[in-house]
BAROMI-599286 format. One record per residue (C-alpha): residue number from 1; x negated, y negated, z; residue in one letter. Coordinates in steps of 0.02 Angstrom, whole numbers, plus 50000, padded with zeros to 5 digits. Each point is the difference from the previous one (the first is absolute). Last residue first. Layout:
BEGIN
- NUM,X,Y,Z,a
...
% end
This chain:
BEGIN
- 311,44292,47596,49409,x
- 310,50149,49900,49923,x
- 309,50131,50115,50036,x
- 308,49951,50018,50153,x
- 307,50004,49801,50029,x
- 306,50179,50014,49923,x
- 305,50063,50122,50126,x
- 304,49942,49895,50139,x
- 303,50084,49839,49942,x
- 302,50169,50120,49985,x
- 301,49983,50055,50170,x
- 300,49979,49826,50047,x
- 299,50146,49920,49912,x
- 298,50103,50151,50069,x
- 297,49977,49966,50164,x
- 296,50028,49827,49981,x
- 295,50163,50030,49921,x
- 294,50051,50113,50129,x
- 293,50128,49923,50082,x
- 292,50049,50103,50173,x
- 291,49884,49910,50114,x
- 290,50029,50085,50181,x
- 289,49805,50028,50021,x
- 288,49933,49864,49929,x
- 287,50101,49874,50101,x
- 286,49978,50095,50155,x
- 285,49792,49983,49973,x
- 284,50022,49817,49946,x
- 283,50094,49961,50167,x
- 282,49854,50113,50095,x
- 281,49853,49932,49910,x
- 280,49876,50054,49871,x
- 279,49859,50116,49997,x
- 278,50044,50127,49891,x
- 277,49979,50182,49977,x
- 276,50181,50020,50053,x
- 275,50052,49832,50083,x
- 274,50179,50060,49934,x
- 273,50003,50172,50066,x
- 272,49916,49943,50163,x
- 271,50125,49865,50026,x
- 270,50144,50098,49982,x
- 269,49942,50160,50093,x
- 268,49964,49877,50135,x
- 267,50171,49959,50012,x
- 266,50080,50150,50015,x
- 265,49887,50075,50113,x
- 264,50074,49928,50177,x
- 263,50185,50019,49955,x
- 262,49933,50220,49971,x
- 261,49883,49986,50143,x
- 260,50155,49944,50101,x
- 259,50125,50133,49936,x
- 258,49879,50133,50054,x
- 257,49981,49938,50176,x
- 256,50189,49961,50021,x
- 255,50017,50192,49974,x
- 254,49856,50049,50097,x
- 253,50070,49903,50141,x
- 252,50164,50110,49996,x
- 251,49900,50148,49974,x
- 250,49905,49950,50166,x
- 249,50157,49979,50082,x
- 248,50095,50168,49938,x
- 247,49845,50080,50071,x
- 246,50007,49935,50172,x
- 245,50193,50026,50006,x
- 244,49972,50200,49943,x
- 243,50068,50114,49876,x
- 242,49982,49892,49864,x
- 241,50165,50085,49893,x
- 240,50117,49849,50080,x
- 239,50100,49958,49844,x
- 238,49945,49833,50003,x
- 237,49833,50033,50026,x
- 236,49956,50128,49829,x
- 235,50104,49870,49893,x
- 234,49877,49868,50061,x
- 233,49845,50097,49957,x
- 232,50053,50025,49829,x
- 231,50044,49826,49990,x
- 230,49813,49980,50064,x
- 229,49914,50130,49882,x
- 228,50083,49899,49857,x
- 227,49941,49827,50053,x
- 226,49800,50007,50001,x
- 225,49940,50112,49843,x
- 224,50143,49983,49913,x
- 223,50019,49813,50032,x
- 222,49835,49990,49956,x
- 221,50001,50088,49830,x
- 220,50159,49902,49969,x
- 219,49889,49846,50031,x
- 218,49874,50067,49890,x
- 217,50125,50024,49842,x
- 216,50045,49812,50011,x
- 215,49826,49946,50031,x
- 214,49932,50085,49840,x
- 213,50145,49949,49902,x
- 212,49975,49829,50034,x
- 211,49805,50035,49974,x
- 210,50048,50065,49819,x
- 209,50113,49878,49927,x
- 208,49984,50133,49860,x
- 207,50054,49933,49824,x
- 206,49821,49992,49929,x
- 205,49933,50158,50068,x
- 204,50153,50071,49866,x
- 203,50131,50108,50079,x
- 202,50016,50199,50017,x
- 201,49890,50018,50180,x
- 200,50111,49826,50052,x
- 199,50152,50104,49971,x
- 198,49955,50154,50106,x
- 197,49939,49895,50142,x
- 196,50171,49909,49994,x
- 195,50112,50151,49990,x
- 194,49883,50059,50155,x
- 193,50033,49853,50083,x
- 192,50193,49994,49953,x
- 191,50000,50173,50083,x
- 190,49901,49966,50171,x
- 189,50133,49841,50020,x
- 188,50159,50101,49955,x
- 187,49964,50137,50113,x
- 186,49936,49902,50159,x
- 185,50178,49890,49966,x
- 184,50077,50166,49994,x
- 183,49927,50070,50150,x
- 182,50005,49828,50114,x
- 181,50205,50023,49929,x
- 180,49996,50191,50074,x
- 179,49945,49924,50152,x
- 178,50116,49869,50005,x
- 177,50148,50123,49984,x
- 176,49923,50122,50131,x
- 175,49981,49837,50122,x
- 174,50195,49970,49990,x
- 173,50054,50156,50040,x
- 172,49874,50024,50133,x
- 171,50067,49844,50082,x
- 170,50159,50038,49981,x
- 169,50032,50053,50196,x
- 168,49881,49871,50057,x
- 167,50124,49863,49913,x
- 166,49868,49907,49870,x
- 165,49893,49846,50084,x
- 164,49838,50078,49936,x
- 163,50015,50065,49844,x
- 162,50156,49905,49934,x
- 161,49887,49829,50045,x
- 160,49852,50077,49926,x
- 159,50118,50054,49853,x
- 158,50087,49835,49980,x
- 157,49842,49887,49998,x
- 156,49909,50108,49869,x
- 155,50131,49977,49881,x
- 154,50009,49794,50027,x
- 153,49841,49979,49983,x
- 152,50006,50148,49838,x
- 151,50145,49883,49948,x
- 150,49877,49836,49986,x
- 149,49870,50073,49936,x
- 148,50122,50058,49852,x
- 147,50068,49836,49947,x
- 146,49813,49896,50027,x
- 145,49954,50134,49886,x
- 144,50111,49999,49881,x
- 143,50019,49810,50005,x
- 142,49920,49998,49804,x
- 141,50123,50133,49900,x
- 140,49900,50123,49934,x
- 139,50070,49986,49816,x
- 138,49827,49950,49903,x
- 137,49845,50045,50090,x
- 136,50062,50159,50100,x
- 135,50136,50045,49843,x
- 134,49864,49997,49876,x
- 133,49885,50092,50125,x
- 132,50085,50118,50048,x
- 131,49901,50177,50050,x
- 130,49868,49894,50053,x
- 129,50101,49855,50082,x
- 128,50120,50128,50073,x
- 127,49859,50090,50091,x
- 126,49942,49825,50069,x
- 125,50178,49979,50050,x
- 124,50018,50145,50095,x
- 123,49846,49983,50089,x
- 122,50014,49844,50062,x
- 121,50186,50052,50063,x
- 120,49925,50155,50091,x
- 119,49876,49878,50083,x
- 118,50124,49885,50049,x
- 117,50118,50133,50072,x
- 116,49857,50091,50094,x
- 115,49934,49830,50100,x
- 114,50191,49966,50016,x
- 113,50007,50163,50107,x
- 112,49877,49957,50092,x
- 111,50032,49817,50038,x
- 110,50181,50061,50059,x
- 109,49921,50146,50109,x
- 108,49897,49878,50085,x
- 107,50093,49859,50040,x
- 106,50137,50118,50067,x
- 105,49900,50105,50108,x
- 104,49923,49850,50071,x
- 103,50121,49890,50028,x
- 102,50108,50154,50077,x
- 101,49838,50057,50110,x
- 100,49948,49823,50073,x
- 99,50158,49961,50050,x
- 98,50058,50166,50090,x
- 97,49830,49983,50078,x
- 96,50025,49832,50041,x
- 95,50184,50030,50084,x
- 94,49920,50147,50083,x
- 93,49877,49889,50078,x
- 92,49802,50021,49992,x
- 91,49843,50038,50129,x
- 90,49851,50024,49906,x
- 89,49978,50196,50024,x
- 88,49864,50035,49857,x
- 87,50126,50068,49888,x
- 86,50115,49876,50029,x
- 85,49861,49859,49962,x
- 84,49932,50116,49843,x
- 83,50217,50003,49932,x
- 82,50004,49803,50005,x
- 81,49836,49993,49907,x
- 80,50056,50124,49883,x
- 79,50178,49910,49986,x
- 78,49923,49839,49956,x
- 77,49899,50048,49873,x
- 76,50097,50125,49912,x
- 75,50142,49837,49982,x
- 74,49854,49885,49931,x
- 73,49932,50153,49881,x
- 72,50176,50030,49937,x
- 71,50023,49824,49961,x
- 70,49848,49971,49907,x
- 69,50021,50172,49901,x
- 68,50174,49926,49938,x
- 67,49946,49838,49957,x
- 66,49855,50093,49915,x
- 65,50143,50106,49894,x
- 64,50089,49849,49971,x
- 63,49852,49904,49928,x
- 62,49943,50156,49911,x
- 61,50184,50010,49928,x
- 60,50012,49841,49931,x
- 59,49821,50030,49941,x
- 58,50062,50126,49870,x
- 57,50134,49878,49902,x
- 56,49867,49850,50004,x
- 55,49969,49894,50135,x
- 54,49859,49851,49972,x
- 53,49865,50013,50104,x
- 52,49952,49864,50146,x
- 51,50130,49970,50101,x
- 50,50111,50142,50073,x
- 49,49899,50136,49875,x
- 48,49853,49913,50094,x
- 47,50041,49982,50187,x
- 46,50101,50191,49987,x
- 45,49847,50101,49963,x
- 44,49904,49915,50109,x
- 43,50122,50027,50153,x
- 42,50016,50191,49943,x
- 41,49803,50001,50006,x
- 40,49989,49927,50187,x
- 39,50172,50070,50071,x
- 38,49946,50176,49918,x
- 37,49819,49969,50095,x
- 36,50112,49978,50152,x
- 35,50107,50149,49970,x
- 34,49853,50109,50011,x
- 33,49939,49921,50164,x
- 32,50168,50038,50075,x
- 31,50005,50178,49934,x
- 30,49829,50036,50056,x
- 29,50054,49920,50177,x
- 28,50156,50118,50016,x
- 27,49871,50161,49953,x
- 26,49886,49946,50127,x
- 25,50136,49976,50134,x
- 24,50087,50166,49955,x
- 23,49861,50110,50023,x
- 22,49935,49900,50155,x
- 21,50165,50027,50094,x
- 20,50011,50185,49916,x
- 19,49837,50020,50084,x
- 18,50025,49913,50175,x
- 17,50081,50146,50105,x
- 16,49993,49940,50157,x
- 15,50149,49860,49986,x
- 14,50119,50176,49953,x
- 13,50186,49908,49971,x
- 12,49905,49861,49893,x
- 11,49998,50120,49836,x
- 10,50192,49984,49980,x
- 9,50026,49817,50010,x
- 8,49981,49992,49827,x
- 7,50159,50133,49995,x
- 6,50122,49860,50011,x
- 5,49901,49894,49928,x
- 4,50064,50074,49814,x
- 3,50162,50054,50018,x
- 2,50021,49971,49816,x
- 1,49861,50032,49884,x
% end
């Protein structure tokens, strides 16, 4: 994404030719108004596991990962409005531009890339917790998570920051190696969640969490969904193969597009999961949904199998 306003000046050079004015405008404002229902839900998100729910070793990450989300919608926010008044010939300064495009850039590809860190980490641990779970319950040790959220912050910082402030002439060095880590990280996560599907299909109903698991494996399904095509996307800019400025913007925006629905759904795909055929509210929905004791659970199942018996 370097380099970026540099060619957003691009489409001004022809004032007669509106379309790719208009194209770009409405696909800036989707992207704005897509972050600010991720500010909204993220926001929510963050209020009650800050306050109101206690934090167990899976909402560490949720609370990181919609830190993370928050930030990247602020920082996608600010540069899509920025990049609309270019586009629409609102007179700027170099020195603003410049500004505007490093705080930017940096904000967020570090939010992105911690996005896919936490996430990966989540679902890590939830495979280890069904493959493991003497070792999960009994020799976890209890700052893990604080431990490890901590160095994928820090992790994330240093390859935005080696990403775009690199020497030009190992820049493509540099983002090869952190595409092949996205890759590996990508790997990793899509693996523990199948090792994790496969391990709840062999377990008891009354040792499946299930709506954790639910939310953890429709998260990835997002990210999938949203986030791969854009790293994909990214890797295709960088090394020029968009033949054409116009084209290389609007795949730009696409990109930032894609990562926003993906900040914007996580969320809601919390709540929903946990208000799931209920009526209840949003702090009870999260709490439902990232409960990983399932005494309850079992208590009920158990109730029910005893009625049938009875009948």
């Amino acid at each position: 994404m370097s380099n970026l306003t540099s060619n957003y000046t691009t489409p001004q050079s022809n004032p007669t030719d509106l379309t790719p004015k208009r194209t770009e405008t409405a696909l800036c404002g989707v992207t704005v108004l897509l972050c600010l229902i991720g500010l909204v839900g993220n926001t929510i998100v963050i209020f009650y596991f800050w306050f109101r729910i206690k934090l167990n070793q899976s909402t560490v990450y949720i609370l990181n990962l919609a830190v993370a989300d928050f930030l990247f919608s602020v920082g996608c926010s600010i540069f899509f409005l920025y990049l609309a008044c270019v586009i629409n010939g609102v007179d700027t300064t170099d020195e603003s531009i410049r500004g505007i495009s490093i705080f930017g850039e940096l904000l967020i590809s570090f939010t992105f890339t911690a996005s896919l860190f936490f996430l990966a980490t989540l679902s890590c641990e939830r495979c280890l917790s069904v493959c493991f779970p003497l070792w999960y319950k009994c020799r976890r040790p209890t700052y893990l998570s604080t431990i490890l959220s901590g160095v994928m912050w820090i992790l994330s910082l240093l390859i935005s920051v080696l990403e775009r402030l690199v020497i030009p002439e190992h820049r493509s060095t540099v983002y090869i190696v952190t595409s092949a880590i996205f890759f590996l990280v990508t790997l990793l996560m899509v693996g523990s969640s199948v090792v994790l599907l496969i391990q709840i299909q062999k377990s008891s109903v009354e040792c499946r969490p299930l709506k954790l698991y639910i939310v953890v494996i429709a998260a990835i399904i997002n990210y999938l969904i949203s986030l791969a095509p854009s790293r994909v996307l990214r890797m295709v800019y960088f090394f020029a193969v968009v033949p054409t400025s116009y084209m290389r913007i609007i795949s730009l925006i696409v990109i930032c597009l894609c990562s926003a629905f993906n900040s914007a759904a996580n969320p809601y795909i919390y709540i929903i999961v946990g208000r799931w055929r209920r009526r209840i509210s949003a702090a009870h929905a999260l709490q439902l949904a990232f409960q990983e004791d399932s005494n309850q659970t079992s208590e009920e199942n158990i109730t029910m199998g005893s009625q049938r018996s009875e009948t």
